[in-house]
Backbone bond lengths (Angstrom), bond angles and torsions (degrees), N, CA, C in turn:
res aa  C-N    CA-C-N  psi(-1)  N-CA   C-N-CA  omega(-1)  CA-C   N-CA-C  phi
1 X - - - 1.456 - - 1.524 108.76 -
2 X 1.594 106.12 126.16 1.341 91.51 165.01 1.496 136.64 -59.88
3 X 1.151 142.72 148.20 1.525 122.74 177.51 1.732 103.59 -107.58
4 X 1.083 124.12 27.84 1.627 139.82 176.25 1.584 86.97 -72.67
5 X 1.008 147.38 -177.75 1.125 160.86 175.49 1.692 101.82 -163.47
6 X 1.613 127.83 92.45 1.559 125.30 171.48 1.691 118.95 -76.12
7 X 1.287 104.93 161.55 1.145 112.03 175.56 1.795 103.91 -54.74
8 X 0.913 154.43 -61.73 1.208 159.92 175.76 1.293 109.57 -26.55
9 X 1.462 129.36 -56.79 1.567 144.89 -175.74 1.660 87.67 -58.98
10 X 1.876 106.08 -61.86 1.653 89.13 -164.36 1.580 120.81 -76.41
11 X 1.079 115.73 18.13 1.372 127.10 151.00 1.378 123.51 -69.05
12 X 1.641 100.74 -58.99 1.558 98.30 171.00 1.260 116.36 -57.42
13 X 1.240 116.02 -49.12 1.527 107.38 173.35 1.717 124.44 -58.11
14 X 0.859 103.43 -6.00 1.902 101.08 -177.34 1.142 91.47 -88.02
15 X 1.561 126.29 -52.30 1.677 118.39 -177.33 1.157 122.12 -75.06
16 X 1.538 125.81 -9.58 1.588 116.88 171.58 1.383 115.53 -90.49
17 X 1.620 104.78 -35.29 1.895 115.30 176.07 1.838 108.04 -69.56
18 X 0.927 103.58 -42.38 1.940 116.27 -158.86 1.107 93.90 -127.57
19 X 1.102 163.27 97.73 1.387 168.27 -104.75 2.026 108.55 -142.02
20 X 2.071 84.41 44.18 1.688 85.30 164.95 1.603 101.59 -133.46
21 X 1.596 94.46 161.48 1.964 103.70 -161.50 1.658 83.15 -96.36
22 X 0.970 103.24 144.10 1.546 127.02 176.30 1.361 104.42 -148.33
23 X 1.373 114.68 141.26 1.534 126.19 -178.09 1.666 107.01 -94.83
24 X 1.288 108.49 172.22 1.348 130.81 -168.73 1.795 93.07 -76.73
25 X 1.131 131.37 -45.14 1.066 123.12 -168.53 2.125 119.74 -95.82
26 X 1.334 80.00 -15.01 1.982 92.40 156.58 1.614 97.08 -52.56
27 X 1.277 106.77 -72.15 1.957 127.51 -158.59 1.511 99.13 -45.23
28 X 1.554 119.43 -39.09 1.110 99.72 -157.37 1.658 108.39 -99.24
29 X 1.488 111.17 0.45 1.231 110.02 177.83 1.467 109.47 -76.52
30 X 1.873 98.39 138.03 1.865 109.61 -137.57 2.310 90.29 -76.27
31 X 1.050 112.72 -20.70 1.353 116.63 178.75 1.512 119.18 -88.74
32 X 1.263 94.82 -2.78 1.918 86.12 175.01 0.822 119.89 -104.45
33 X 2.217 105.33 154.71 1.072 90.13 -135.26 2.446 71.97 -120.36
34 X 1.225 95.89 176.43 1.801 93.25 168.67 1.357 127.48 -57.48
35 X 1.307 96.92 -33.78 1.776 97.02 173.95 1.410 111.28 -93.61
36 X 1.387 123.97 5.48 1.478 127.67 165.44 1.713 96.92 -63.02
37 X 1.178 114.10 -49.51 1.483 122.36 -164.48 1.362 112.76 -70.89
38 X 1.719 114.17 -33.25 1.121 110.71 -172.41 1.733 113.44 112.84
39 X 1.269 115.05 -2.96 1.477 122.85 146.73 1.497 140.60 -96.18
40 X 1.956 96.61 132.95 1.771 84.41 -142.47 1.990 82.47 -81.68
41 X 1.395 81.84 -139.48 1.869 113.21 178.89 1.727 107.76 -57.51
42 X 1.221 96.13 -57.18 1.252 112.34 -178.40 1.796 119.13 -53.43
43 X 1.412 92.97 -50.40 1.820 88.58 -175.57 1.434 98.97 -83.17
44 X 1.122 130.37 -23.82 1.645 119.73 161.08 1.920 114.17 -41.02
45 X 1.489 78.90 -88.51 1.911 78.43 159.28 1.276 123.46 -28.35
46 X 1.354 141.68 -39.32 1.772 130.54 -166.73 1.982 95.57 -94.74
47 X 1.231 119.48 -18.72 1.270 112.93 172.85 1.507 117.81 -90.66
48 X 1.279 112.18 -25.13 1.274 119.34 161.89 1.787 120.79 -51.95
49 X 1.733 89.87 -50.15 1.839 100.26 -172.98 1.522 107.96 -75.80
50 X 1.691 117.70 -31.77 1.396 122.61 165.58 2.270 109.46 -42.38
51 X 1.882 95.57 -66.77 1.200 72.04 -172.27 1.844 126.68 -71.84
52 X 1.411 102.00 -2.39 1.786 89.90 -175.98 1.382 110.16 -84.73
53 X 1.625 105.14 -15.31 1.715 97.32 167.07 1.414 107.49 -68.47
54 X 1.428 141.93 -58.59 1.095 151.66 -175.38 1.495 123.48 -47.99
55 X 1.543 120.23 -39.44 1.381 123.17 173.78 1.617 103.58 -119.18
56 X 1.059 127.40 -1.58 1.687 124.36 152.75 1.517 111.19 72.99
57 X 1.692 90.51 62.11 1.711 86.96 -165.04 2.000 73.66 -157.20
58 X 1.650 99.48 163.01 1.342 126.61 -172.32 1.319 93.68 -108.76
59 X 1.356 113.10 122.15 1.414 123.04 165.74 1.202 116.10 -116.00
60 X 1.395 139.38 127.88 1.559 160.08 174.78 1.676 103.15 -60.20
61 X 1.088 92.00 95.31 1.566 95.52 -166.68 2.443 115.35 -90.87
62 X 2.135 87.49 -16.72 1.283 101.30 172.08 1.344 124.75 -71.40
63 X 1.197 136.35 -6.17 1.496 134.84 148.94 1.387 140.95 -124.07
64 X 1.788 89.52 36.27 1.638 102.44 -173.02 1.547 85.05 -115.80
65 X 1.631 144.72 -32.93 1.283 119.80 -146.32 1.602 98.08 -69.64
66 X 1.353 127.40 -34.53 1.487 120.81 -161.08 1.580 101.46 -82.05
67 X 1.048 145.12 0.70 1.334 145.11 173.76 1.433 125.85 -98.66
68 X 1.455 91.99 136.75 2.078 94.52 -178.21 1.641 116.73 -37.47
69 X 1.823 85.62 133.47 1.859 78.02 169.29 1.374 137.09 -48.15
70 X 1.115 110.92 -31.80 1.704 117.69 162.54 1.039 122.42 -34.26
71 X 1.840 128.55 -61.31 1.182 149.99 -177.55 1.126 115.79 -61.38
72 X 1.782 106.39 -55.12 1.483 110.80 155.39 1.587 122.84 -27.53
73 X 1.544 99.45 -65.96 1.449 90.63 -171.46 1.981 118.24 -71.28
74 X 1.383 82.06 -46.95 2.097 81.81 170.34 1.860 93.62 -43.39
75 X 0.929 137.14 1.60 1.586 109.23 -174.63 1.324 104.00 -109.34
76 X 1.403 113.74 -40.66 1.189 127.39 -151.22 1.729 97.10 -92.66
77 X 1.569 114.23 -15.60 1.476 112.07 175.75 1.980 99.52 -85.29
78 X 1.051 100.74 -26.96 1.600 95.47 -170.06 1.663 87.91 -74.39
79 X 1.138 139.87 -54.76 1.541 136.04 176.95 1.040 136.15 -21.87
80 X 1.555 94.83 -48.59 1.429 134.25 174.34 1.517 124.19 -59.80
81 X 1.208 102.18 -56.04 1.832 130.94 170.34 1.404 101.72 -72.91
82 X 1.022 125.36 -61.16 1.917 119.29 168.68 1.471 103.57 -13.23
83 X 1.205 104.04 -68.41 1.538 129.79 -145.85 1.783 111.23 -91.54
84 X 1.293 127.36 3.20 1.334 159.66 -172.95 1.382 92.00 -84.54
């Protein structure tokens, strides 16, 4: 399995955890932010707990919600790969 986590996956995950469609090219715009899209605290959190069940790693979820999805994900892929 890769442990990369793409913009595409965290799409699926925004619409299966938080149940809003966001495109591949929303995610990657470097200033947006989750509640630009329309996902609050909460569906952050259930995609967060999706991926640490899935790649089996603890992610610091208290200074990622206020930051662009981008950053989010550059963080949450280095987390990820740590823990690989």
């Amino acid at each position: 399995m890769n442990p990369e986590i793409s913009y595409e996956e965290l799409a699926t995950l925004i619409k299966t955890r938080a149940g809003v469609q966001v495109s591949v090219d929303q995610l990657a715009d470097p200033g947006c932010m989750f509640l630009d899209l329309g996902v609050d605290s909460l569906g952050v959190l259930g995609v967060l707990a999706d991926l640490e069940n899935r790649y089996g790693v603890s992610i610091d979820s208290s200074d990622l919600l206020g930051r662009p999805v981008a950053e989010f994900l550059k963080t949450v892929n280095s987390t990820v790969k740590a823990g690989a």
